[in-house]
Phi, psi and omega in degrees: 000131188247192220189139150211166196222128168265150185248160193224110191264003240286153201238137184252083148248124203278117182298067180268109155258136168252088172332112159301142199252096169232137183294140163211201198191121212249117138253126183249138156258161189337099156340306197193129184210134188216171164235159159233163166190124198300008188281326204216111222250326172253033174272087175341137152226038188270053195197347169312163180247347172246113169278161199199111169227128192244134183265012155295284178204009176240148200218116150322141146223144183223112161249174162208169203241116178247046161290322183311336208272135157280178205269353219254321208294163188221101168293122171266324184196142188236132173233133176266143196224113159259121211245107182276129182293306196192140162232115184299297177233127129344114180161215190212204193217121147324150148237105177286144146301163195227124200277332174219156188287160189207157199232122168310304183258026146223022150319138193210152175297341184284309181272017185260136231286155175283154187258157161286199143294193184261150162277296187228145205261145131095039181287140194244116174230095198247177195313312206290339131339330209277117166078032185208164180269136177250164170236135179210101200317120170241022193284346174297316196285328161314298177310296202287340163267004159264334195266010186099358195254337144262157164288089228288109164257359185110195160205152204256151164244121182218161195272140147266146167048277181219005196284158191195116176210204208173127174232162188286146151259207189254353137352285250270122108022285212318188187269109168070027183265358180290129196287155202240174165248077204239100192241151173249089162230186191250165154227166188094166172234164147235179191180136151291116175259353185186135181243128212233183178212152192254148164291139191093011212262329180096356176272124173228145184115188197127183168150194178241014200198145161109188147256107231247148182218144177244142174216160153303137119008107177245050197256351190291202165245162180301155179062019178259172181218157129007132137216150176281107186291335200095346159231344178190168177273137184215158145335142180168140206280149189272337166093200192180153196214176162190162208258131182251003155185159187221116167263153178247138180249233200306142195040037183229150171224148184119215194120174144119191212275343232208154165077187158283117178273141192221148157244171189191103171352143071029040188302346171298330183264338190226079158309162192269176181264160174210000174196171183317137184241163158223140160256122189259182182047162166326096184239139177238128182229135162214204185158138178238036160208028165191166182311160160294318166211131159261138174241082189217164174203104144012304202298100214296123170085025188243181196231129139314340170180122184225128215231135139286133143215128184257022160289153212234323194257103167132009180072034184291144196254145140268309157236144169219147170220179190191127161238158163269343187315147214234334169271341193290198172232154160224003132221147168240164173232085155262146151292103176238037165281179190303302190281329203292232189227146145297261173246106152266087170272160195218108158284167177240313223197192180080146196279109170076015172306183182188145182270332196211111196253067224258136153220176205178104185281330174209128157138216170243147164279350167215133193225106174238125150252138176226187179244313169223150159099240190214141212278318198201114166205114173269143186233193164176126182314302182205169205067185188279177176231347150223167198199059169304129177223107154244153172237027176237264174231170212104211162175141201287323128267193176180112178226150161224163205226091184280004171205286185237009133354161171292264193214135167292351150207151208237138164206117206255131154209097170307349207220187211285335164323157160290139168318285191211113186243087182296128175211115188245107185261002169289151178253019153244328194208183169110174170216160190254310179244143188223138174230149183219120163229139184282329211261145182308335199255341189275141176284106155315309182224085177254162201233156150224157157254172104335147180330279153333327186280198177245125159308350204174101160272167173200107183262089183252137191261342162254261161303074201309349206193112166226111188263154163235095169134206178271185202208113182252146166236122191257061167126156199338131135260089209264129190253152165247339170197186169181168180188185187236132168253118166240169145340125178279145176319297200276290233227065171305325206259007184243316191211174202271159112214152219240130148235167177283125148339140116328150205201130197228140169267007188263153118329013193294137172226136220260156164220191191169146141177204202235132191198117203258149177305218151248228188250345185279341179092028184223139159211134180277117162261091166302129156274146175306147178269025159273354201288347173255331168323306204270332211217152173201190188043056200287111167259137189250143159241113205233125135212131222298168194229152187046008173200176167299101186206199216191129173225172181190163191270063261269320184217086204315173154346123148204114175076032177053044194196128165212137161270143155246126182261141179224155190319303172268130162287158155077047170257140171250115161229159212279130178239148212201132173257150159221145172213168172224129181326146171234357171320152176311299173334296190280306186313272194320344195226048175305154165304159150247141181283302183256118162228147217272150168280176193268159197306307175286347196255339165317135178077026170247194216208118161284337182235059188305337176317313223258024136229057152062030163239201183264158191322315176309346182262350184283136210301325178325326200280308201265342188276324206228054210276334195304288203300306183320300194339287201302346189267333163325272193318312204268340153309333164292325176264005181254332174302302177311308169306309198295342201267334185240111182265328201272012182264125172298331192189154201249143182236193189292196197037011187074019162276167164248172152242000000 
């Protein structure tokens, strides 16, 4: 049947100008600032270095000159920035409009201008303020002087209640301590003026004004579409097909032109079967409502089934099977002897041969459960003797022992291979060995080593290790760096936050806290009493905290106790220990700060990146060269895979099926 389709470009073209929207940012500081106080009703203070508001009898005016601002300009936010000098009382201020103009130097409490409303209510100011900038959104009031619906005469700081603090003026020396403006806005407009359809376009509707609507071309006739001519878009019939004769070809019979037409093998050429066949070439069996092959036999020391392959080459199969199914299998083995093997493979040779070969894009690739004997058990002269591979979620092998069984999955190695070897090439997820025990007393994953050797390698391109609980270490722990992640505090459900270990050539352990002197100026700080037990070689840090005052150590460490002294009584400081262990633990296993690398180990990297050399300089490589190889080999075959999407599965050696 043949078919036809227009592919459909249609070209828009739009007449746009556009104005740029560009942002900009204002600090403006003070025209002018004062204060009054009715305590003294004709007294100036505009030449002061301090505004100073009290809810008692002093009120702050502060103006500014927004001519810099353009007139064009659309304020997104305006902030007033106050630098506090000093606070008497705690509490908080308004900030008002000021209903008529004033002058900085003859304000005065007889002459101070009547206030508006508020701009901003209930401003908060506490001791802990003191030397720091408070901010407080003025931006309503910044719109209404600029757009004209108020008058800028400035604004007051007035006091609630009892609060009395001092903010810098635009007086004051310090440095940028002068109250600010801080306005954010955009100038300029922009506009479209005009939207057009170019001819031949296939497009109809457009203008210049208004609200514009674009359509398609309704000049075609029914069943027709769009097609691209190569110069412009036009009308052309959607076509139509019909099927005019079915011939039958090889090994077929049946056919014709007209009606229901049927085909039918060819028995002359495809007997039907009626007793045991042998078969060459490529045969495919399939069926969705009953197995594809049944297989079974009686025959005491007979295989119900058996795949041979004598190629010596090429990454050759004895059995392959593939289910799509996400519950299925795509070989299962049962046993139902007391002892017996579910799936047994047996390699005799070969470099990375495998005895029993499991893949799995979702699900496990290998799955053995028993009651006795081993859920999965593979044997191989070299190479592996089980091989699990998944590449979505699951797990590339998987054995479990639900009642008196050994191991669920058991691996043996005499030579520099792995017993059992996990290896997780996903960049989001997985595990390359997942161990689980149920029982108060039982071991998920246990390892032993030779003196020299490793209980447990882990190579991870994201995580090498990810514990969920606690984590006990019975002797050195060595690092390239470390720190603690928690939930961020401010944003728990978004983010992260990291601080760094302390980090020492010591054994060191730190103590600290805070403690005021009495009226005599000496304070006693008690220590636990394992603490000269635990520590030696003692350093001290003493510092005073609110006022000028002198400290000193009066009386080191005796009796798990130090006195401190200070210039003044009744001071408070802050104090830090450093001691470096002396437990039994630590005198035998001191750290080295500097050590020579072992002889094989030389010209390698714990970080080969971060000096210009290649991955192969990284020290895994001279301790574990076997194991590097291999994962080396199987990342280079999952980069291949990800590279082929239509591939189901990496089987060894990098073939697919």
């Amino acid at each position: 049947m043949k078919r036809f389709a227009a592919q459909m470009r249609p070209v828009l073209l739009l007449g746009l100008f556009v104005f740029l929207r560009i942002a900009a940012y204002a600090q403006i500081t003070p025209s002018a600032d004062s204060y009054t106080n009715t305590a003294n009703q004709t007294t100036n203070y505009g030449a002061k270095t301090l505004l100073d508001v009290d809810g008692a009898s002093q009120i702050a005016y502060i103006q500014f000159n927004l001519a810099s601002i353009p007139a064009t300009a659309s304020v997104s936010q305006a902030t007033l920035k106050l630098y506090v000098n000093g606070v008497t009382t705690a509490g908080s201020f308004n900030v008002d409009y000021i209903n008529s103009a004033w002058g900085e130097s003859t304000i005065d409490a007889s002459n101070a201008p009547p206030l508006g409303s508020n701009i901003a209510s209930n401003v908060n100011v506490t001791t802990a303020d003191k030397n720091q900038y408070i901010l407080v959104n003025v931006t309503t009031a910044v719109q209404a002087w600029l757009s004209g619906s108020e008058t800028n005469n400035g604004i007051a700081l007035v006091a609630n209640s009892t609060f009395n603090a001092t903010f810098d003026s635009k007086e004051n020396a310090g440095t940028s301590h002068a109250p600010e403006l801080d306005v954010a806005y955009a100038g300029g407009e922009g506009t479209i003026t005009g939207i057009t359809t170019a001819s031949s376009g296939g497009l109809t509707g457009g203008g210049t004004s208004g609200t514009l609507s674009l359509g398609l071309t309704s000049a075609c006739a029914k069943n027709q579409v769009l097609q691209w001519n190569g110069s412009a878009w036009g009308c052309a019939s959607a076509g139509s097909g019909t099927i005019t004769r079915v011939t039958a070809g090889i090994d077929l019979t049946g056919g014709g032109t007209s009606g229901t037409v049927m085909l039918n093998l060819d028995t002359t050429k495809v007997p039907l079967l009626a007793a045991a066949n042998t078969f060459t070439g490529d045969n495919n069996f399939s069926s969705s409502t009953t197995d594809a092959i049944d297989a079974s036999t009686n025959g005491t020391g007979k295989t119900a089934v058996m795949a041979l392959n004598n190629a010596t080459s090429g990454g050759s199969y004895g059995v392959y099977a593939v289910t799509q199914d996400a519950s299925g299998a795509g070989v299962i083995g049962i046993n139902k002897g007391v002892s017996g093997t579910g799936v047994y493979g047996l390699s005799y040779s070969g470099n990375y041969s495998v005895g029993v070969y499991g893949a799995a894009t979702t699900g496990n690739g290998m799955y053995g459960t028993v009651n006795t004997g081993s859920g999965v058990w593979g044997t191989t002269a070299s190479g592996n003797g089980v091989f699990g591979n998944v590449t979505s979620s699951g797990y590339g092998v998987f054995g479990t022992v639900p009642s008196s069984g050994t191991d669920g999955v058991h691996g043996e190695s005499s030579s520099e291979n792995s017993g059992v070897a996990g290896l997780n090439f996903n960049s989001t997820s997985g595990y390359g060995v997942y161990g689980q025990a149920d029982g108060t007393s039982g071991i998920g994953g246990g390892f032993f080593s030779s003196p020299t050797g490793d209980g447990v390698f882990a190579y991870g391109g994201g995580l090498a290790g990810d514990f969920v609980g606690n984590v006990n270490v019975q002797g050195n722990l060595s690092k390239s760096g470390g720190s603690f992640k928690i939930d961020h505090p401010l944003d728990p459900a978004n983010k992260y936050l990291y601080h760094s270990f302390v980090e020492s050539p010591d054994m060191m352990n730190i103590y600290n806290g805070n403690i005021t002197t009495d009226g005599s100026a000496v304070a006693t700080i008690t220590l636990p009493d394992w603490f000269e037990t635990l520590n030696k070689d003692f350093r001290y840090q003493l510092t005073v905290i609110g006022q000028f005052a002198q400290a000193i150590v009066a009386r080191k460490i005796e009796n798990n106790q130090f006195q401190i002294r200070t210039s003044l009584p009744n001071v408070e400081v802050s104090w830090q220990i450093t001691g470096i262990r002396q437990d039994a633990w630590a005198n035998a296993h001191r750290i080295p700060v500097e050590e020579e690398k072992e002889a094989k180990l030389k010209g390698f990297y714990l970080h080969p990146e971060l000096y210009a050399a290649p991955a192969e300089k990284q020290i895994e490589w001279a301790r574990h060269a076997e194991m590097m190889k291999r994962m080396q080999e199987h990342q280079q075959q999952m980069k291949e895979k990800q590279a082929q999407p239509n591939q189901s599965a990496v089987l060894p050696h990098g073939n697919t099926k």
